[in-house]
C-alpha positions as semicolon CSV with decimal commas, in nm:
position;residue;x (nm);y (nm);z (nm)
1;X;-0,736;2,401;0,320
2;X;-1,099;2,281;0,255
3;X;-1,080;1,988;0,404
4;X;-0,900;1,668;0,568
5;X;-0,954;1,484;0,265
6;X;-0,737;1,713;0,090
7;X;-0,460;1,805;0,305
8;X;-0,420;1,465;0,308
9;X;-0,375;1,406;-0,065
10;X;-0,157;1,725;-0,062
11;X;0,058;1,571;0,208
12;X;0,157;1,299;-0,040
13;X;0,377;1,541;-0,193
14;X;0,607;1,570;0,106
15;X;0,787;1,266;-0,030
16;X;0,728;1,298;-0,438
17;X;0,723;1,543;-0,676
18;X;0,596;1,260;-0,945
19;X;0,347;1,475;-1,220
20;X;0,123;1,202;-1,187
21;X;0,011;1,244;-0,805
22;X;0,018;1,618;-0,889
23;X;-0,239;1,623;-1,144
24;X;-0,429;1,352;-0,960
25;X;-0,483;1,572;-0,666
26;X;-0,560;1,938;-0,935
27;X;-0,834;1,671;-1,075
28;X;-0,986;1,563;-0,752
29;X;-0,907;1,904;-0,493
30;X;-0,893;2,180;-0,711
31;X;-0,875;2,435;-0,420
32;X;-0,510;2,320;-0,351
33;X;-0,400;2,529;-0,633
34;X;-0,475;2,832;-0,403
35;X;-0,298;3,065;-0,696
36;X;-0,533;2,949;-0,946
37;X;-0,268;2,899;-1,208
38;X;-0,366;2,505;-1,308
39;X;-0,049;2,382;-1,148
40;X;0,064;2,257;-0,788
41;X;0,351;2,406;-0,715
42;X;0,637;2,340;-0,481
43;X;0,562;2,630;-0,268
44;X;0,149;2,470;-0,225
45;X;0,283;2,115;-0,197
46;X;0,504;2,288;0,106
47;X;0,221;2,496;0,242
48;X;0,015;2,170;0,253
49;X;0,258;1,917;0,416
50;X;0,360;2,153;0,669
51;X;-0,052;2,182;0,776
52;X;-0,100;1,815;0,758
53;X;0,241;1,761;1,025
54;X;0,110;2,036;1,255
55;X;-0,246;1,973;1,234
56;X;-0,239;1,552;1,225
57;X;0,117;1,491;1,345
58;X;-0,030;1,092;1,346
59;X;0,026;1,075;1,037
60;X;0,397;1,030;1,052
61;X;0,389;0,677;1,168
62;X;0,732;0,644;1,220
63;X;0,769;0,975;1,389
64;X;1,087;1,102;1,209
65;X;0,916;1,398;1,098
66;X;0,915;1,315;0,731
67;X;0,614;1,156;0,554
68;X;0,784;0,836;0,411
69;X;0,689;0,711;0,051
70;X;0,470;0,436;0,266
71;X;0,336;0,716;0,505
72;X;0,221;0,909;0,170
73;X;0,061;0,573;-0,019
74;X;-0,095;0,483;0,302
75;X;-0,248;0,870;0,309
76;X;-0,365;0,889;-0,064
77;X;-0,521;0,529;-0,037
78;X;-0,719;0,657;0,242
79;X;-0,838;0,972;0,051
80;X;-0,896;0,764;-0,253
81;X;-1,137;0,527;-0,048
82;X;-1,335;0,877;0,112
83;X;-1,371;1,000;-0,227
84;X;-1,522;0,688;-0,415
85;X;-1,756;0,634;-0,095
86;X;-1,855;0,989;-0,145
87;X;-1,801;1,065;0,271
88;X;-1,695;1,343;0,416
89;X;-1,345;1,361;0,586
90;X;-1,321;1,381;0,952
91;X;-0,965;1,295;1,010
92;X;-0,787;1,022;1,036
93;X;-0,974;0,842;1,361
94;X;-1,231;0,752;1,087
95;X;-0,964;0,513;0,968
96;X;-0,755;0,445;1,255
97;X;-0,845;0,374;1,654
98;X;-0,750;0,717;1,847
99;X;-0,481;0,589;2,103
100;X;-0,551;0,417;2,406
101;X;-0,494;0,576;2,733
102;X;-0,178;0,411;2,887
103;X;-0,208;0,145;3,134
104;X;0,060;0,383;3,337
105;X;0,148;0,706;3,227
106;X;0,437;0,932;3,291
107;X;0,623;0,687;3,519
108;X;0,910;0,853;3,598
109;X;1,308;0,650;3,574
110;X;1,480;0,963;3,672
111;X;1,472;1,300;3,854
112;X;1,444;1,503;3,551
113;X;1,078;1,586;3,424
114;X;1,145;1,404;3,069
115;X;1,287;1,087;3,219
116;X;0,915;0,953;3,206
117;X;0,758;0,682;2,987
118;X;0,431;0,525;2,921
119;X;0,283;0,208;2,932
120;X;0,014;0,038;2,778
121;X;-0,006;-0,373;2,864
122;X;-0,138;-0,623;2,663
123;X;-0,425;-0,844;2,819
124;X;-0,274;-1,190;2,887
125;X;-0,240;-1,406;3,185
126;X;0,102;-1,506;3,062
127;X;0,383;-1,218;3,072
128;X;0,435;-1,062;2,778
129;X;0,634;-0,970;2,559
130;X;0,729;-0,581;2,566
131;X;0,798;-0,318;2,251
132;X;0,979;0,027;2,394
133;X;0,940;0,344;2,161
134;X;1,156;0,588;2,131
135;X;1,079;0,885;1,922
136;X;1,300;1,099;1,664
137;X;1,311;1,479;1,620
138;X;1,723;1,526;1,590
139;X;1,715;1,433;2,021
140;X;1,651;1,833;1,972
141;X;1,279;1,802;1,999
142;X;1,026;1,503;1,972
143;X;0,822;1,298;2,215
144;X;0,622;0,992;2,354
145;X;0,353;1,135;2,190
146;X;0,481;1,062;1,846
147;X;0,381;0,677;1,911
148;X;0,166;0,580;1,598
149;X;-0,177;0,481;1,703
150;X;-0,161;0,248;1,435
151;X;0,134;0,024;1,573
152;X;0,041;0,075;1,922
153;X;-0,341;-0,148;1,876
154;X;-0,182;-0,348;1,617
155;X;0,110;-0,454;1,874
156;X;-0,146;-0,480;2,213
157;X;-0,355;-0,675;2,012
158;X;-0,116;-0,943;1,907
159;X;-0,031;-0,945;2,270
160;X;0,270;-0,735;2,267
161;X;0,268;-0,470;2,570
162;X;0,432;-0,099;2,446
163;X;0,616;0,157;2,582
164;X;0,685;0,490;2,457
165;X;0,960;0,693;2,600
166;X;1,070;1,037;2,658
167;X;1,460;1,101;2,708
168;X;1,674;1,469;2,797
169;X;1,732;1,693;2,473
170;X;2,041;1,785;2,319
171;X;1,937;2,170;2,360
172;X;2,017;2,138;2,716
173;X;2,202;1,808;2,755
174;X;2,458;1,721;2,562
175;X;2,501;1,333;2,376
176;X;2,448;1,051;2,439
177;X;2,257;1,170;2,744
178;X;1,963;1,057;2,556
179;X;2,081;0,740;2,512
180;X;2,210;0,669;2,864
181;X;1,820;0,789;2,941
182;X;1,682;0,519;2,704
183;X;1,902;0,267;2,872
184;X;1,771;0,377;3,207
185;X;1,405;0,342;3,096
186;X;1,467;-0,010;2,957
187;X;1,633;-0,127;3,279
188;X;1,398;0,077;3,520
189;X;1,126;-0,149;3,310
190;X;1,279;-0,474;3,357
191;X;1,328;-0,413;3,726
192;X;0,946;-0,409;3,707
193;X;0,877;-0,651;3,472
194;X;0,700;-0,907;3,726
195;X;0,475;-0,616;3,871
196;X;0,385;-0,583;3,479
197;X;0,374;-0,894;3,393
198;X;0,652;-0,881;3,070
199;X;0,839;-1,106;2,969
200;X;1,174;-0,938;3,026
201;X;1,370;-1,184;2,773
202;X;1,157;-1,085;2,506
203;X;1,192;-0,716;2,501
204;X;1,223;-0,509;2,133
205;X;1,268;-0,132;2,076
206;X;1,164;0,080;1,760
207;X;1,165;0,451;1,678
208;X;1,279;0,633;1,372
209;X;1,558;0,887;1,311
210;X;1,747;0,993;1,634
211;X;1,515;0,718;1,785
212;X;1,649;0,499;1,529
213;X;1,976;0,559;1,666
214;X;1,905;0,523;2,015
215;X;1,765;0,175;1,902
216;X;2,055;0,070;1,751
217;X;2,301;0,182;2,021
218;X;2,098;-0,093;2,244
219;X;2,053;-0,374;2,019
220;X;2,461;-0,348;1,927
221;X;2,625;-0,285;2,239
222;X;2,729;-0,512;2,445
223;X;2,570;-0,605;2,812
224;X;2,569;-0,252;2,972
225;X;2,433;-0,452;3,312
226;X;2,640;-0,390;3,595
227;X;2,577;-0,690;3,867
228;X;2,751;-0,569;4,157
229;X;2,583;-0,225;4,174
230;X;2,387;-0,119;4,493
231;X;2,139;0,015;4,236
232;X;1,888;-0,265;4,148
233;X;1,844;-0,128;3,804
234;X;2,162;-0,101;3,675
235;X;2,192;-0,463;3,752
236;X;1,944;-0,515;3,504
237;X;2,033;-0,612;3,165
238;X;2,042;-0,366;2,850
239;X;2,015;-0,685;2,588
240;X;1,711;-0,684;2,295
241;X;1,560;-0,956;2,125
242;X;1,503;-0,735;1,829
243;X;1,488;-0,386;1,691
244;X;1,342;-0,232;1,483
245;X;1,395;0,154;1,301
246;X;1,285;0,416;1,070
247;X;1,483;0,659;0,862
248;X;1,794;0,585;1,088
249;X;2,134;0,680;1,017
250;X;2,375;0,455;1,058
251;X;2,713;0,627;1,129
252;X;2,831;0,936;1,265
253;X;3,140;0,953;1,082
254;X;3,219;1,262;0,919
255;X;3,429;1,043;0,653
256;X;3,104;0,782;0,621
257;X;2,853;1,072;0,533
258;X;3,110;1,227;0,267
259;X;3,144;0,885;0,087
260;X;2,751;0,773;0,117
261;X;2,536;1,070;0,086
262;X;2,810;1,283;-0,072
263;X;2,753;1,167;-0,408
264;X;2,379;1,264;-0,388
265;X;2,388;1,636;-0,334
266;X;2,589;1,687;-0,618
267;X;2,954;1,819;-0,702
268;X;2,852;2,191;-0,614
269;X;2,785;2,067;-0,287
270;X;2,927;1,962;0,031
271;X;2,793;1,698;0,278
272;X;2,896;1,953;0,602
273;X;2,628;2,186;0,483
274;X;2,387;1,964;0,616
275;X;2,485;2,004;0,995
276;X;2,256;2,286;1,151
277;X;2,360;2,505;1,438
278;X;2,339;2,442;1,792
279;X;2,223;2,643;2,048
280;X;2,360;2,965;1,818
281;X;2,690;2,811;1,728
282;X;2,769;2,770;1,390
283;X;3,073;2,625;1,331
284;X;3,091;2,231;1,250
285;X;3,386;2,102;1,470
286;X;3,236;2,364;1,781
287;X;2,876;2,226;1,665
288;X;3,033;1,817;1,715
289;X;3,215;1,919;2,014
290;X;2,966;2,055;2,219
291;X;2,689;1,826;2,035
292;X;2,898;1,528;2,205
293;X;2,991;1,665;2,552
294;X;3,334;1,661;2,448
295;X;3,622;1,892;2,465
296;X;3,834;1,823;2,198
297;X;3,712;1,705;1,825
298;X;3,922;1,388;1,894
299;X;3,706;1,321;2,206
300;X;3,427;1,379;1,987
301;X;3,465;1,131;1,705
302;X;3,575;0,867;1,910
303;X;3,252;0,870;2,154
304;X;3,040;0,958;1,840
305;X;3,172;0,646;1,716
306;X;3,114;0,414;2,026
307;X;2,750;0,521;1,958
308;X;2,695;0,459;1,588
309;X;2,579;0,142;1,431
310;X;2,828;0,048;1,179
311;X;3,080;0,080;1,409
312;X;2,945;-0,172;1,705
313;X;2,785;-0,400;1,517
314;X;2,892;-0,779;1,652
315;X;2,771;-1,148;1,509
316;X;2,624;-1,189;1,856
317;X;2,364;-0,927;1,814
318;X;1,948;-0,950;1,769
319;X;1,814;-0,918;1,414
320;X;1,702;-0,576;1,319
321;X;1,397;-0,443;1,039
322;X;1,538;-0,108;0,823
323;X;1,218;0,119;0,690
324;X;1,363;0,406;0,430
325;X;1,062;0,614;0,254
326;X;1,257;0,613;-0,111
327;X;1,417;0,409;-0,300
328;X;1,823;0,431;-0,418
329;X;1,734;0,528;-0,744
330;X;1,505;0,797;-0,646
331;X;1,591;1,170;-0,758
332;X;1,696;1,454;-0,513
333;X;1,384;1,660;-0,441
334;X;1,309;1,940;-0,624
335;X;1,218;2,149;-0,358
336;X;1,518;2,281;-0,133
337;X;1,360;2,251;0,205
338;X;1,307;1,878;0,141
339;X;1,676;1,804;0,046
340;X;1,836;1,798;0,365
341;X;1,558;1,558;0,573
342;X;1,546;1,378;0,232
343;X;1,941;1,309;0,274
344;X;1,997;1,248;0,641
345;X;1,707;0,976;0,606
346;X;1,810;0,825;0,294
347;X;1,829;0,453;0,276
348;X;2,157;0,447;0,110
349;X;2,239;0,456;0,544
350;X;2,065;0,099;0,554
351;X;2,215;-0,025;0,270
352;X;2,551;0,016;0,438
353;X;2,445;-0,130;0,770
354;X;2,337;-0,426;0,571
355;X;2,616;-0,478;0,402
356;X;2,788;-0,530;0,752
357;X;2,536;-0,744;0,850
358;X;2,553;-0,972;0,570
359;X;2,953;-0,986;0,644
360;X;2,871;-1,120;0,997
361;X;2,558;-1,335;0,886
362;X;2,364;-1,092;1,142
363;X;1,996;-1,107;1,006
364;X;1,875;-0,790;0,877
365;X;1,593;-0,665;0,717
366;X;1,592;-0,342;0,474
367;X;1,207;-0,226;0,352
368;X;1,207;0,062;0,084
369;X;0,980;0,157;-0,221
370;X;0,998;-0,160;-0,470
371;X;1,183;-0,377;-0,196
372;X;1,145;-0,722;-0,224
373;X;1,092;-0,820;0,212
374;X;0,977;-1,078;0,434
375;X;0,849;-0,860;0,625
376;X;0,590;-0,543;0,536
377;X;0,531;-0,364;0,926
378;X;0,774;-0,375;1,215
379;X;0,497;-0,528;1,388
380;X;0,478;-0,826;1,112
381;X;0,820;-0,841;1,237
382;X;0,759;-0,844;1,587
383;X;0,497;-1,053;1,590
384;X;0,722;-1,351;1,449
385;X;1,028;-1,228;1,668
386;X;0,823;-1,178;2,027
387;X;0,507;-1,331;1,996
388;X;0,524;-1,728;2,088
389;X;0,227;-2,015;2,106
């Protein structure tokens, strides 16, 4: 690529195919029509986004690995301003602060070498409030890293103190190790929350895609604090004031993904040719088995279930703000390699967790292209959740 500028305009195509952006970028970048043949095809527009995810991996906000319909406006609005003020591209710290060193980094909340966090406070001589991070990546890959520069000086300056997270893979640790981990970290904060000065009764989390899930796990469950342990952090409580995800998926029912993303892929399709193997296995009920630490497919579902959204979902729980990059009338990508991220992030997932929500008057929030929301940021949200006078 020739320059920033224009892997970032390519990178819009990630979540569109629309003509219009297409020819908008031929007009402006020329050179990202590397075959010379007038047209951008799928195989540039996948060249390009893979560059700009390896090369500026900040620009996935959200850190579900997929540049979101916002991500992508966000990114072209920025190129747009370069090229009408004629200045060269020099990546995206031009635009946005480079992140803050953490206040503490890598404190550890278990034995294990990922069982770390960071944590940047917020200057205030009151305790305050604290966001926790957890990042996506299928709990197969991902990290605290992933934290959007963006959110994080947005959040510390509306005096909102952040943590990001790291939490045990699935490669090597089966579910929902990760989200026992995530637990830990938010207890293993609270137990520190005077040392830090948070507020531990106003405490949110948000993260996208298997962060998203983590996320919801905590808000929905019930108090996981144990008060008569020996171990001062378990006897912490697990309860958020809020929550807020990305791309998340909602259920892990077998049943729930034929009915709701089903219908998208098409009748020559099935929704099982979405799961990918794990650690070499290939077949599905194996793949859930050993994906959920279990040892029958029974066993399985049912603690695959005790960790999905839709099914834990209460009246008593904290209000929540859905992000989905399309919208539900939006067309299956053209380009194979974007169907399945397309489909396991679709927003059709948060229309269904609404739809519980509204049957328990449980407020909830759903932001997608063409959405009419209260909200436009999870830190909008935040702030009027966490932040008080």
């Amino acid at each position: 690529m020739a320059g920033f500028a224009l892997v970032l305009l390519a990178s819009v195509l990630f979540a569109t195919a629309d003509d219009e952006i297409r020819n908008q970028i031929l007009r402006i970048y020329p050179q990202a029509d590397t075959d010379k043949d007038g047209v951008i095809s799928d195989a540039e527009e996948a060249a390009a986004r893979q560059q700009v995810l390896k090369r500026f991996p900040q620009v996935d906000s959200d850190g579900d690995g997929i540049l979101s319909d916002a991500e992508t406006k966000a990114v072209l609005r920025q190129a747009a301003n370069r090229a009408r003020q004629n200045k060269p591209a020099r990546g995206t710290a031009q635009t946005a602060p480079p992140k803050q060193k953490p206040t503490h980094a890598n404190v550890k909340y278990g034995e294990h070498e990922r069982q770390v966090f960071d944590l940047w406070l917020a200057d205030s001589s009151k305790p305050t409030p604290l966001a926790i991070y957890i990042h996506g990546g299928g709990f197969k890959s991902g990290s605290k890293e992933k934290l959007s520069s963006a959110n994080l000086t947005r959040l510390l300056q509306a005096g909102i103190s952040v943590a990001a997270i790291n939490y045990r893979l699935l490669g090597t640790h089966p579910l929902p190790t990760a989200h026992h981990d995530a637990r830990r970290a938010l207890q293993t904060m609270r137990s520190r929350a005077g040392e830090w000065n948070i507020d531990k009764d106003r405490v949110a989390a948000f993260g996208g895609s298997a962060g998203a899930q983590i996320c919801m796990w905590l808000a929905y469950s019930d108090e996981m604090a144990k008060p008569d342990s020996s171990d001062p952090i378990e006897r912490e409580s697990t309860r958020l004031s809020c929550v807020a995800t990305a791309g998340g998926q909602t259920s892990n029912s077998a049943e729930f993904w034929r009915e709701t993303i089903g219908p998208l892929l098409g009748d020559e399709n099935q929704v099982e040719s979405l799961v990918l193997p794990l650690n070499g296995e290939t077949d599905r009920e194996k793949i859930r088995i050993a994906q959920w630490g279990a040892k029958t497919l029974e066993e399985a579902n049912k603690t695959a279930a005790r960790h999905a959204a839709l099914e834990i979902v209460s009246a008593d729980d904290p209000p929540i703000f859905m992000s989905y990059g399309m919208s539900p009338d939006a067309k299956l990508p053209t380009d194979p390699k974007r169907v399945r991220g397309w489909l396991i992030h679709h927003v059709n997932l948060g229309f269904a967790l609404r739809k519980k929500t509204d049957a328990l008057r449980l407020e909830a929030h759903l932001k997608y292209p063409g959405a009419d929301v209260k909200y436009d940021s999870l830190v909008e949200f935040f702030v009027d959740k966490l932040v008080t006078e």
